[in-house]
Every structure is written in structure tokens, then in C-alpha cells.
N, C-alpha and C positions, 0 to 999 in steps of 0.2 A: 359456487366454490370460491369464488373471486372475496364475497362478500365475509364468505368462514373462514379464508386464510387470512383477512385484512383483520380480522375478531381476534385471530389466535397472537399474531402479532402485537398487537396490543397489549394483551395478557402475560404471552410469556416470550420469556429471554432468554436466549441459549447462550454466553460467551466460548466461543473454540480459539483462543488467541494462538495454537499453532498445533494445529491437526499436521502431525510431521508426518512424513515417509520413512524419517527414523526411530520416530518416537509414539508412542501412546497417545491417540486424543484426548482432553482434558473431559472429566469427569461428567457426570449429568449434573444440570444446574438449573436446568428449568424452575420459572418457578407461576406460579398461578396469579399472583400478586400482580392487580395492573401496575405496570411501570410506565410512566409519563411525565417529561420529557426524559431520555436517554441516548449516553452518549458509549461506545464502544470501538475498540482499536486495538492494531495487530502490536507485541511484544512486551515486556516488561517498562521498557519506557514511552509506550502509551499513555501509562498512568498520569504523567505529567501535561501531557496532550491531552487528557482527559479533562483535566480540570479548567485548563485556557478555555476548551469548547462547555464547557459548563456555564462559565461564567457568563456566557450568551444564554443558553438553554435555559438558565433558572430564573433571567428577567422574563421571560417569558419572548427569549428571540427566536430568530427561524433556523432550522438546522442546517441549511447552506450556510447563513454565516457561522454556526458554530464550527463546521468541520474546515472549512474555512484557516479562519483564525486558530483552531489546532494545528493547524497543518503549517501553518506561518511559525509557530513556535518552534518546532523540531526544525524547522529549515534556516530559522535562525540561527540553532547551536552547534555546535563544532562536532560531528562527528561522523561513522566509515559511509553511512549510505543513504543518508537525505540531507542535499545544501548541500551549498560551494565548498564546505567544508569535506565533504566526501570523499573516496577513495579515485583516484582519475581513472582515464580508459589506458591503453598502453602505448596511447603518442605522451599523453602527460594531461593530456584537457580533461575536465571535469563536467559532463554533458547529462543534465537533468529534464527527469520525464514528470509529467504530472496530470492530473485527469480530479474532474469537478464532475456532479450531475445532480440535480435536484427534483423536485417529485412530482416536475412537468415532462418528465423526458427529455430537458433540456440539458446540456451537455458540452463541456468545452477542454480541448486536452492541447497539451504540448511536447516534446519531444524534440531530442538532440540539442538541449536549448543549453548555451555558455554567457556565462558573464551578468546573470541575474539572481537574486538573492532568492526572489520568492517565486518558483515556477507556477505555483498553485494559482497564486493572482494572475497569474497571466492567463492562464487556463482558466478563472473564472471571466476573465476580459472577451477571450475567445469567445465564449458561450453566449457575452449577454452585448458585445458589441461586434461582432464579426457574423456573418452567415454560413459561416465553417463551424468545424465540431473540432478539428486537427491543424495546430501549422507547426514545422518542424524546421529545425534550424538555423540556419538565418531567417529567413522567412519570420519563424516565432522571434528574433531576437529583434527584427527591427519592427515588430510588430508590437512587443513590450518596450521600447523606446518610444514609439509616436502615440502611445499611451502612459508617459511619461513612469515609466520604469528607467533607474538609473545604471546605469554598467558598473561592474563591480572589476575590481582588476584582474582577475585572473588566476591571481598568484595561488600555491597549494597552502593548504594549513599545515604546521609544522609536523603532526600526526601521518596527513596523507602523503607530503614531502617523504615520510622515515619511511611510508610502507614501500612507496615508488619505488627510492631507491633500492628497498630489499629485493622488490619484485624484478628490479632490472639485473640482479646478479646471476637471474638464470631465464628473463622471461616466458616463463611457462605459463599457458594462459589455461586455470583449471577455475573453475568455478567454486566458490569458498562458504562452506555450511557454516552460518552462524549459529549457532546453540543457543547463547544468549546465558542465564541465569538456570535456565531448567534445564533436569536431567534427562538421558532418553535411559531406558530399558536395557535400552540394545548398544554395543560395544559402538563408538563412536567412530568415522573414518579418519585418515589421517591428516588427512586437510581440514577437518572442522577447526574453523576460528575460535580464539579463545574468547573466553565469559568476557573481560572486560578491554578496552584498547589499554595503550600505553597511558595517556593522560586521563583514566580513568573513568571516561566516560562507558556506560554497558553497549558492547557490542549488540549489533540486530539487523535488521534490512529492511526492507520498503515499509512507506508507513500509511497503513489505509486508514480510515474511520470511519465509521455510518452515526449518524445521529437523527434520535425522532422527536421532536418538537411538541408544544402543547397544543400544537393546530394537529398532531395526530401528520405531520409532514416529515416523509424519508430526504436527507440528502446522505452524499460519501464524496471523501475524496483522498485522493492517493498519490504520493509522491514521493521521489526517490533520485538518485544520483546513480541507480545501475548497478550490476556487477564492477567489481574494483577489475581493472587492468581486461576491459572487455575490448574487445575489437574497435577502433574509431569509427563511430556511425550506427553503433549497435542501439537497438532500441526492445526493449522488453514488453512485460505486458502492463505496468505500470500504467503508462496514459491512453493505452487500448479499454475503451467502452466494449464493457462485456469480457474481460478476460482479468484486468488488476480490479475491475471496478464495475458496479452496476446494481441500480435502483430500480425498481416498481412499485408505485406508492400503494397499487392494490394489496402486492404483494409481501416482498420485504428487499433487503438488500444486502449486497454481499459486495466485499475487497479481498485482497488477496495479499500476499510474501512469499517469497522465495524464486526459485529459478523460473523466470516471464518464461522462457522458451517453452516449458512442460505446461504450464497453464494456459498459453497462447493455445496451444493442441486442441483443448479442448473448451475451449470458450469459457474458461473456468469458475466466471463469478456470476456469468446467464446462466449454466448449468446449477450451478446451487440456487438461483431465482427460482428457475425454472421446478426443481425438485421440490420446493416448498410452493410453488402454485399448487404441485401434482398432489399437495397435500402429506411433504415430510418435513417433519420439524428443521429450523436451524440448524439445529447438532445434527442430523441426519443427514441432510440437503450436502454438509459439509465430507462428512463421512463419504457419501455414495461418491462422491466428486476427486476426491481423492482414489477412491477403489478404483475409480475408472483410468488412473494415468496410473495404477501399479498393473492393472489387467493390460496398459498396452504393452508395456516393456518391465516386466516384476524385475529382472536383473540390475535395469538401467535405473530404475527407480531405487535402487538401495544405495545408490550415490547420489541425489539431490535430496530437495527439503524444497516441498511446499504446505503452505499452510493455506486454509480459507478462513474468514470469520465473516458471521453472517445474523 
């Protein structure tokens, strides 16, 4: 089994960039055609992160660095929910989660982490010079200094500055559906965030990617700034192994978006591993994994959005 799901992988691709709880899964896409090396990632500006991690993939690099170096891109640019540029918690600080793993089972994450530009690199430092899988806040921050990571100051970006302030006019702490660019089916809630921020950048949320190299090698990795105006101290499933994020090079690999707390429940991104060990496609793996967080609470589940891709 090990050997015919490691076959299929190879051959075919499923992209699910956002199997919603609001919205329709994205169409069958399968296709029989081997694809090798490949790079794949959660929302409409993925596509940009797509291409940074390519640019490794197509000299023939390894897919840790590619996802890698995708992942540094988005964390670099200004926007609600990966990078210092993101949405703060509701003291004001801006506390970024992030998770690495590559197709040893090796694995390096961080969480609650201020004042560093790229959490991803820290979380790959974690993985390949520390004997931990996990360090979280201070702890991660003076762990990315004596691995010479520079501190960044603080301050909000002008965007998360406007949203702060709005959010402090009533601070109500509700959890916020991004939509992004795509439509759902279904009449939207009132809190869904709109298509694009103020400064024009597209709206979206945690940013995962898996990418499979010419050595036939899975890595993913995943990072994000949180829920906007979350509790101080809150941490999602972003840089949780096995729930934002998780690789088997026999098998295949899966990341995640949307509300950590509902995917946390269920181990969310082992559970789709797992489904496609048991011999179901990507698009399916994805599908059952989601049925199972509407079969715990169908009511509760028509006010969040999670998405898998795998």
C-alpha cells in the first residue's frame, strides 16, 4: 500500500485551495500526467509564492528550500495575516506561528514569536540546530537572535494600525471569514472579511505550501500572524505538526487555513495524510476531513472556514 500511494502521488495532483465550510470544494482536477517537481499553496496569492518556490524547484533544488524561500516572500509583504505586517492580537502585539518539515520526518516549529521578520527561518533553525521540534515566545525570540535573526521594531503597519483602531471602538473578539477573491454558493455571514484590504493588497489567512522536488522529496511549511485581535498568547494550528501542517514522503502531504482552533480538534492535516495512506485521493483525503468537523458541530461549523490542501 505504502508503495501504490507513494505511485499515485507522483502521477496525480489534486489542488483544493479552499475546501470551505461555506463554500463548495474546488472541482476535480486530477490529472494522470506525471508531474515533477511541484509546487502547491493555500489562496489566490499563493500564486506569487508559487513562483519564488519554483525558482528553487526548477534548478533542480530540494523542496525544503523551496517552500522555504516561498514562505519568506509572503512574510516579507505587507499584509492581514502572515508577517509583522499582520493584523495584531488585542493588546496591540503582532505574535507569529510557523512550522517547517521535510521528508525525514524532521521538523521544526515556533509560536508566540514578536519582533522577527521571518518566523519560517527560525522554525527551519529550530528543526536543524536545536533538539526541539517547538519554542514559543521569548524562548523562540532569543533563540532567533543567538542565531543571528535581527529584531525588528515593533511598530504596526499603517493597514493593521486602521484596523486596530476600528476594532478598538467596540472590542468584540469574533473570529473574521476571509473570502478572498472566490465566490461561495451560499449567502455569506456578516463578519466575512472583504475581497481586498484597504491598501489593496487581496485579503486571505495562513499561508501553507507542500512542494515535491526532482528527488521525488515532500517538504510543507506554514506560516501566519493569527487571528487579528486574538486573545494575547493565543496560538493556532499553524505551527502545530500534524494539524496546520504534515509530510510523509511515503505518503503525501497536507497544510491547512482557516480557524486553527476547529482543525486543532482534529489533527487536521495527519487526518488527510492519513486518508490518502488508507488509499483516498487528495481531493477526497480533503473532503472526508472537513465532513468530519461538520459531523462534530453542523451548526457551529456554518460560522467558520476551513480549508485543507493536500
Amino acid at each position: 500500500m505504502k508503495s501504490n500511494r507513494r505511485e499515485f502521488l507522483k502521477q496525480s495532483v489534486v489542488v483544493v485551495p479552499a475546501i470551505s465550510l461555506l463554500a463548495s470544494c474546488a472541482g476535480d482536477t486530477k490529472s494522470t500526467t506525471p508531474i515533477k517537481p511541484i509546487v502547491i499553496s493555500t489562496w489566490d496569492s499563493g500564486l506569487a509564492v508559487n513562483k519564488v518556490a519554483w525558482e528553487v524547484l526548477k534548478t533542480g533544488g530540494k523542496a525544503i528550500d523551496a517552500v522555504e524561500n516561498g514562505a519568506i516572500s509572503i512574510e516579507n509583504s505587507i499584509n492581514c495575516c502572515v508577517g509583522l505586517g499582520g493584523n495584531p492580537d488585542r493588546d496591540g502585539y503582532v505574535t507569529l506561528d510557523a512550522c517547517i518539515m521535510d521528508e525525514k520526518y524532521n521538523c521544526g516549529s515556533v509560536a508566540f514569536l514578536q519582533r522577527i521578520k521571518n518566523p519560517i527561518s527560525v522554525a527551519r533553525k529550530v528543526m536543524e540546530k536545536s533538539p526541539h521540534v517547538i519554542l514559543v515566545g521569548d524562548g523562540a525570540y532569543q533563540f532567533a537572535i543567538a542565531n543571528g535573526f535581527k529584531p525588528e521594531s515593533g511598530e504596526l503597519s499603517d493597514d493593521a494600525k486602521k484596523q486596530y483602531e476600528k476594532w478598538l471602538e467596540t472590542s468584540e473578539y469574533k473570529p473574521i471569514i476571509n473570502i478572498e477573491q472566490q465566490q461561495s454558493q451560499q449567502p455569506l455571514p456578516k463578519h466575512a472579511a472583504p475581497a481586498k484590504l484597504e491598501n489593496g493588497e487581496p485579503n486571505h489567512d495562513t499561508m501553507g505550501l507542500v512542494a515535491l522536488d526532482n528527488n521525488g522529496d515532500l517538504s510543507g511549511a506554514c506560516t501566519t500572524s493569527g487571528m487579528g485581535f486574538k486573545m494575547h498568547g493565543r496560538v493556532g494550528d499553524s505551527p502545530i505538526i500534524g494539524s496546520g501542517l504534515y509530510v510523509d514522503n511515503e505518503v503525501g502531504a497536507a497544510t491547512s487555513s482557516g480557524q486553527g482552533e476547529e482543525v486543532i480538534r482534529i489533527c487536521g492535516t495527519h487526518l488527510v495524510v492519513e486518508y490518502m495512506r488508507m488509499g483516498k485521493s487528495p481531493e477526497e483525503a480533503c473532503k472526508l476531513a472537513v465532513e468530519r468537523l461538520i459531523r462534530i458541530n453542523p451548526e457551529k461549523a456554518k460560522t467558520y472556514q476551513v480549508g485543507f490542501l493536500a
